[in-house]
N, C-alpha and C positions, 0 to 999 in steps of 0.2 A: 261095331261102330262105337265110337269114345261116347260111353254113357253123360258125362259131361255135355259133350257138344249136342248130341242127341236130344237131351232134358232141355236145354236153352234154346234151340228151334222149335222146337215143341211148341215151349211156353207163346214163342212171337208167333208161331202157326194159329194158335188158341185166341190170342188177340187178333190176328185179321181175322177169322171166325166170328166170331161177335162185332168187330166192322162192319163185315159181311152182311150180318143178322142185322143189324140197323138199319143199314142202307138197302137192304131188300124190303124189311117193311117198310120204310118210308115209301117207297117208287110203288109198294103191289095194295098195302092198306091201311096206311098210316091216318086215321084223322086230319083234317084240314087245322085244325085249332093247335094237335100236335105237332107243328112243324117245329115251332119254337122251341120249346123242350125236347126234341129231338137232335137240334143240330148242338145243343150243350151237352146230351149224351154222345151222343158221335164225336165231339171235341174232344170230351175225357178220354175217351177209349184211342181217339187219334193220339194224343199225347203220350198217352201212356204206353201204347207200341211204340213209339219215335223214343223215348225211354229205354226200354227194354231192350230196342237195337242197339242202341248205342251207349248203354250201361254198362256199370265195371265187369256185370259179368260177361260181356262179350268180349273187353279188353284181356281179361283173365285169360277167356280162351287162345285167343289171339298170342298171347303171351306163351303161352306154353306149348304151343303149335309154330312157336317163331314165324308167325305169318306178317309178310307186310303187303304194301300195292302192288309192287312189282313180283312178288312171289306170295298168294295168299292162300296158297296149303303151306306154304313155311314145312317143317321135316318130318309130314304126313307120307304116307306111302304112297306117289302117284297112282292115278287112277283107281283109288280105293276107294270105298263109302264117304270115309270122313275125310279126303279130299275132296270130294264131289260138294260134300254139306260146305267146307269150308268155304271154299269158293263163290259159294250164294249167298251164303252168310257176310263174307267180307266186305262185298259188291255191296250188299245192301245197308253195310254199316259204314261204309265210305260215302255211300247218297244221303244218308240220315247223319250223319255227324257233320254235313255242308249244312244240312238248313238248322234255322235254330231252332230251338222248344219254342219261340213264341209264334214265330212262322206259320208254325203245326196248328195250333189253332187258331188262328186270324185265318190260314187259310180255309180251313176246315168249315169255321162260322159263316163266311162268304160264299161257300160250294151250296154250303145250305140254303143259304138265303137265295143266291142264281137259282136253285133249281125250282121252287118255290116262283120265283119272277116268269121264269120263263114256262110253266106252265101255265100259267096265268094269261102270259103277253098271248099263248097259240091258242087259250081257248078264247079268248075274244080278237086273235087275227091282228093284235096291232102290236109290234114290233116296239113302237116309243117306250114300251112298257118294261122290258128287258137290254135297251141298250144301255143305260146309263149304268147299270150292275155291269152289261160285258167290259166295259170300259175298266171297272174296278178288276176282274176276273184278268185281262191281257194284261194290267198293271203287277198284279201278284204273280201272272205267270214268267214276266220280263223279271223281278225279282228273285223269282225262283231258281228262274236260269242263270241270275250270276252267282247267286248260293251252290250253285252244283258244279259250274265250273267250265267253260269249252274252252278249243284253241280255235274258231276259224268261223264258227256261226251260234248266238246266243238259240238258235233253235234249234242246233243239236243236243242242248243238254237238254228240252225236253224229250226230241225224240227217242233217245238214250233211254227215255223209262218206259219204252214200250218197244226199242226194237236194238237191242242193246249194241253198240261197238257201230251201230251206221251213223252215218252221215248224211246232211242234206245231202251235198253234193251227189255221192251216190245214186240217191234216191232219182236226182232231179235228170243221171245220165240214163236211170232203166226210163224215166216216164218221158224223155225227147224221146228216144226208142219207139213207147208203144202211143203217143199222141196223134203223127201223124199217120199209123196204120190204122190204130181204131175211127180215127174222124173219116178214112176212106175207107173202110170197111161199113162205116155206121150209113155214109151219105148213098152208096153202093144201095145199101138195103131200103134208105127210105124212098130212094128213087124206084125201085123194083115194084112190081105188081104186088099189092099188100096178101098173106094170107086171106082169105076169105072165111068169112064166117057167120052163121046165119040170122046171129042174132045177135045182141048186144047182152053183155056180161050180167047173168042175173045179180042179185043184191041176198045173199043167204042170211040167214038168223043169225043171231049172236051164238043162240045156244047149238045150232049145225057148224060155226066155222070151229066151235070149242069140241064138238063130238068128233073133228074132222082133225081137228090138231092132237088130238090124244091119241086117233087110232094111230096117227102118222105115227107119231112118236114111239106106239107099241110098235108097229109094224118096224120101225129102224130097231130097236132094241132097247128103249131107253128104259134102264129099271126104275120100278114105282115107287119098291124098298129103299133107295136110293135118291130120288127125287123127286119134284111134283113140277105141272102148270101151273100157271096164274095169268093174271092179264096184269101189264102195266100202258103206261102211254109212252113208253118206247120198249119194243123188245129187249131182254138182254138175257141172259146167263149168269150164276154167283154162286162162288164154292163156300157154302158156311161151314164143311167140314168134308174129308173124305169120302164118306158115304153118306153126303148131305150138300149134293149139286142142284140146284132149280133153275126151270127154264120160263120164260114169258115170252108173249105173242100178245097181240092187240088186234082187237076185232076191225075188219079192214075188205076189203074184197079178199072171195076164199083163196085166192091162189097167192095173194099177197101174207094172209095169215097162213096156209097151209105153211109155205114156203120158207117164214121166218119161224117156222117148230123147226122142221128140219134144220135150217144155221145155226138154231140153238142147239140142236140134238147135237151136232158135230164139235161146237165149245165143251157141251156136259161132257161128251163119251170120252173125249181126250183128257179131259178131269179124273174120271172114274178110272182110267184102264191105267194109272202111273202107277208104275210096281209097286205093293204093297210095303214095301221095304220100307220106303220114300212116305208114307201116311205118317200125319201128324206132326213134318215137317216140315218147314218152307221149300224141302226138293219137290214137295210135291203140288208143282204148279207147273203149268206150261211154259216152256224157255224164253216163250217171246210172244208178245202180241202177233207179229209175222205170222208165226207157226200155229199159233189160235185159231186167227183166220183161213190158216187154210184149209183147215179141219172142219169150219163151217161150212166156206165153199163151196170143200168136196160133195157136202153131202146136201147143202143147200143147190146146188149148180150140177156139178157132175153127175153126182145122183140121181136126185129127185127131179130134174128138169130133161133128165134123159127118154131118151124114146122105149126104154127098157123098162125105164122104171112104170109108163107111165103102160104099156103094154099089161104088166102085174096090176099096177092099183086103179085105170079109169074104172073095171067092169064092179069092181066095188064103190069108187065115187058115185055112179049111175044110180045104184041103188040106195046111196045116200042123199042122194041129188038128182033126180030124174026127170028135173029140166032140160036137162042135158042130151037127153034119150035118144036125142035127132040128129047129135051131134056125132062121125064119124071121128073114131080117133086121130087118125091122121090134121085132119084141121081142129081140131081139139089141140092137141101138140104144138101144130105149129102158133096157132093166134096163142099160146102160153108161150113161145121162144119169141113171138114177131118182135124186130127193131121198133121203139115208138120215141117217141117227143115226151116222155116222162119227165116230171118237174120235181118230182121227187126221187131220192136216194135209191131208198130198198125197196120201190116199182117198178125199179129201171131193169133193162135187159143185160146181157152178158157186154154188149159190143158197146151199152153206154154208160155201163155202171164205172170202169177205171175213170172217167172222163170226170162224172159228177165227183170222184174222191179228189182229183187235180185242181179244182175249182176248190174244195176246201183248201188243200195245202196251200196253194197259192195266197188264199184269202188270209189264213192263219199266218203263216211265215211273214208276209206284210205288216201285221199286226205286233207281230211279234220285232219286228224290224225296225219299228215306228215309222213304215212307209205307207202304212193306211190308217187313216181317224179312226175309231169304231162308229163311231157317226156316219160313215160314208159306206159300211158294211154294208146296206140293204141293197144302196146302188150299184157297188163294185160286183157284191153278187150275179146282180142280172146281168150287169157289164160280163166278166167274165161265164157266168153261161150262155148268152150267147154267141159269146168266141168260142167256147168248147163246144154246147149241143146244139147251136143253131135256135134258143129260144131265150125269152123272158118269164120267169115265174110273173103270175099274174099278182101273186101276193107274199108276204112275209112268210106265213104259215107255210108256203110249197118252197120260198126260199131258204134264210138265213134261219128264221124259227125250227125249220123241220125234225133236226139234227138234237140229240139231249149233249151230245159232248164237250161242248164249250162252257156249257150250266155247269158241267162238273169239273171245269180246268184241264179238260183232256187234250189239252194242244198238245202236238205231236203223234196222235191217235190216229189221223184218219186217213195217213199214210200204207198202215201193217195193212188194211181192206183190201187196195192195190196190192203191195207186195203177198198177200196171200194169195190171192188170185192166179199169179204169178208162180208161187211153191206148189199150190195143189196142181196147178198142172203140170208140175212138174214130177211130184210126185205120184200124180196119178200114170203117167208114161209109167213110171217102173212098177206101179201095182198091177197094171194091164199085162204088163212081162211078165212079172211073178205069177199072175192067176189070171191064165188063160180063157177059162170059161166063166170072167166075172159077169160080162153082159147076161148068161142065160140063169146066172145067180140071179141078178138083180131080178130079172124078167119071171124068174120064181120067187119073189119074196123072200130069197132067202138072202140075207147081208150077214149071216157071221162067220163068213170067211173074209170078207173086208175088215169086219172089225177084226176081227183077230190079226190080219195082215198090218192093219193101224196101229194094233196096239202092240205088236212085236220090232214095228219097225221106227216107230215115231213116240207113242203114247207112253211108253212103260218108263221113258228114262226123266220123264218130267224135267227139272229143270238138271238136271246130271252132266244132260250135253247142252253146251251152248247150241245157238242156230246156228250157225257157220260149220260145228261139228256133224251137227244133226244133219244136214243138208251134205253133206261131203260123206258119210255114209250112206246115206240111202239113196243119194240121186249124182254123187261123186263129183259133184259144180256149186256156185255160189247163184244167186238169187239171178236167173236170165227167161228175158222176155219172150224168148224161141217157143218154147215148150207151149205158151199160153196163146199167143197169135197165129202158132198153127193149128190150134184146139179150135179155136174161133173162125178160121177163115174158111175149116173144113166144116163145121158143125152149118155155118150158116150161109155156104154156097148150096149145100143140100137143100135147107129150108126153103132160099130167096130161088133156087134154080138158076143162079149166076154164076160168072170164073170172078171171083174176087183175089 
């Protein structure tokens, strides 16, 4: 690899690093007094990578690689190292040479200050509190989008930074596809005789759902040496350095915290397992938001909500948890799969989790269109959910509050959630091929022949292969709704005991 180009991804790898390190302490333990002094470190360090990308030394490089837009390994050896680096490097100096340096921190100042409002507005439950900020936040983000550039929708250039080369359009012909199966698939089940269950969901300790999320954690493989827990007030995942990935969970009913260690486990693992090669440079990140997702999925979903898995871990939950004792696995299982009327996001089931992500996009791309006020956000909200789930959030906090992504200018974000959904089952088809006796894996606690099969087939090339590459080697198609609506229709005729 060209020590040159090598050295100079490094250096920007090392700045989102310390990004990273900010903004994980801000969200996990930051002082309330430090917010302010924090989003002015965060600005520096913002600036200063927005710099470094688009500094003469990246031109230099570029120069001597004869790379340009339309060819950006320039007279690099295809599919070599330093074509792979170039590539990512170019993309990312052609996004940052549209916005300007003062952009970078006006934006950066205002994510801080949202995020700060909007925690505020959800612990005391009142929305007024955070909308006059969103307003500012969809104004920066309409600006952002004509800095970066589209030909057919200003909301592709956001989506662009999280699911590279799609388009709405795209997007909006997989989700007509899976709209009207899941609303009949979803209404099928709420109509059906409910799982029965004996009792109503106990309420566990803080410090049993944190003993409960760590065994998980060990139990999938997550190294310690390598990363830690924490709680914030939205789960997430953050790579401060190659072998320095962290995950959060927030205490919540146990199967909702259980649930979201595992989605994080599957962001960290696909973190850690990119070929070492690729450490300490910007290859080494995941291709796509897309492909993120569905790595959490997998292991949040397919996984962990499988009857395999839960076969291996209930007789250990029991003796963490011996509330439960009376409770036959089988309805155990199912009252953890049942369809419900959830108002919120990441509580929602497999058949009505796409549905709440449609209600964002919809809500965002309006925003983003200037066909919806933000002012009218709380109502449009309820309006469209209940066209998608058949209900009204009773309040702010279970609707438009719920979500941390808009606090952080994530519009075009809440698309890849869907679309992962989407790829792991698609992917998981071809792991099921490959490794025939995965189920009695799982049902032994043993997963590192998944991970290994993850990290051979997806994991190792980090950003090397685009999605579109990566997806046409290991599942040989582009992103189709087939693979996930037969997952779902068979998974939960079993459960409901219907033909759906």
């Amino acid at each position: 690899m060209n020590k040159q180009l090598y050295e100079h991804s490094k250096r920007i790898k090392q700045y989102i690093g310390v990004l990273a390190t900010l903004q994980w302490d801000e969200e996990v333990c930051l002082p309330e007094k430090g917010l302010d002094e924090r989003a002015q470190q965060t600005a520096l360090i913002a600036t200063l990578l927005h710099e470094e990308c688009i500094g003469s030394k990246s031109e230099d490089i570029f120069a001597e690689f004869e790379s340009t837009e339309e060819n950006p390994i320039g007279n690099a050896e295809p599919h070599s190292d330093d074509a792979a680096l170039l590539r990512a490097l170019y993309r990312d100096y052609t996004q940052e040479k549209r916005i300007p340096h003062a952009f970078v921190k006006k934006e950066t100042l205002e994510i801080a200050k949202s995020f700060r409002l909007w925690r505020k507005a959800r612990v005391a439950g009142d929305g007024g509190i955070f909308l006059p900020q969103l307003e500012r936040i969809v104004e920066l983000m309409r600006e952002k989008a004509e800095y970066l550039g589209y030909k057919e929708d200003p909301y592709d250039a956001l989506l662009d930074l999280y699911a590279p080369g799609m388009k709405s359009r795209e997007v909006d012909v997989l989700f007509e596809e899976l709209i009207p199966t899941l609303k009949t698939i979803r209404n099928a089940c709420l109509a059906a005789e409910q799982p029965p269950f004996p009792h109503e969901e106990y309420r566990i300790s803080d410090d049993m759902q944190m003993k409960i999320g760590n065994t998980i954690l060990d139990i999938l493989g997550y190294p310690r040496d390598r990363g830690r827990l924490d709680i914030s007030a939205h789960p997430f995942s953050t790579t401060l350095g190659s072998n320095d990935v962290r995950v959060t969970t927030r205490y919540d009913s146990f199967v909702n915290s259980l649930l979201s260690c595992a989605h994080e486990f599957g962001h960290a693992l696909y973190e850690l397992q990119i070929d070492k090669k690729w450490h300490e440079t910007t290859l080494s990140d995941g291709t796509s938001l897309s492909i993120h997702e569905s790595q959490s999925r997998t292991w949040e979903n397919l996984i962990c909500r499988s009857h395999a898995f839960w076969r291996y871990w209930y007789p250990q939950f029991l003796k963490l948890v011996p509330t439960y004792k009376d409770v036959p696995l089988d309805v155990f299982w199912k009252r953890l799969n049942r369809v419900g009327n959830d108002y919120v996001r990441i509580e929602s089931d497999e058949v009505s989790y796409n549905l709440h992500i449609v209600l964002r996009y919809r809500l965002e791309r309006a925003m983003i269109a200037g066909n919806l006020a933000v002012k009218d956000v709380p109502d449009a909200w309820k309006d469209t959910a209940f066209d998608l789930l058949g209900h009204r959030p009773p309040n702010d906090t279970k609707g438009f509050l719920q979500d941390i992504h808009w606090s952080h200018g994530s519009f075009g974000y809440f698309s890849t959630y869907a679309l992962g959904n989407l790829i792991a089952a698609q992917f998981f088809g071809v792991m099921k091929r490959d490794i025939p006796g995965y189920e009695k894996q799982i049902e032994n606690g043993d997963f590192a022949t998944i991970r290994s099969w993850q990290k051979e087939k997806i994991h190792t090339h980090g950003r090397a292969l685009t999605t579109e590459e990566l997806l046409e080697t290991v599942v040989g198609s582009g992103i189709q709704t087939t693979a996930f609506i037969a997952y779902v229709k068979e998974k939960y005729s079993a459960i409901y005991g219907i033909d759906i």
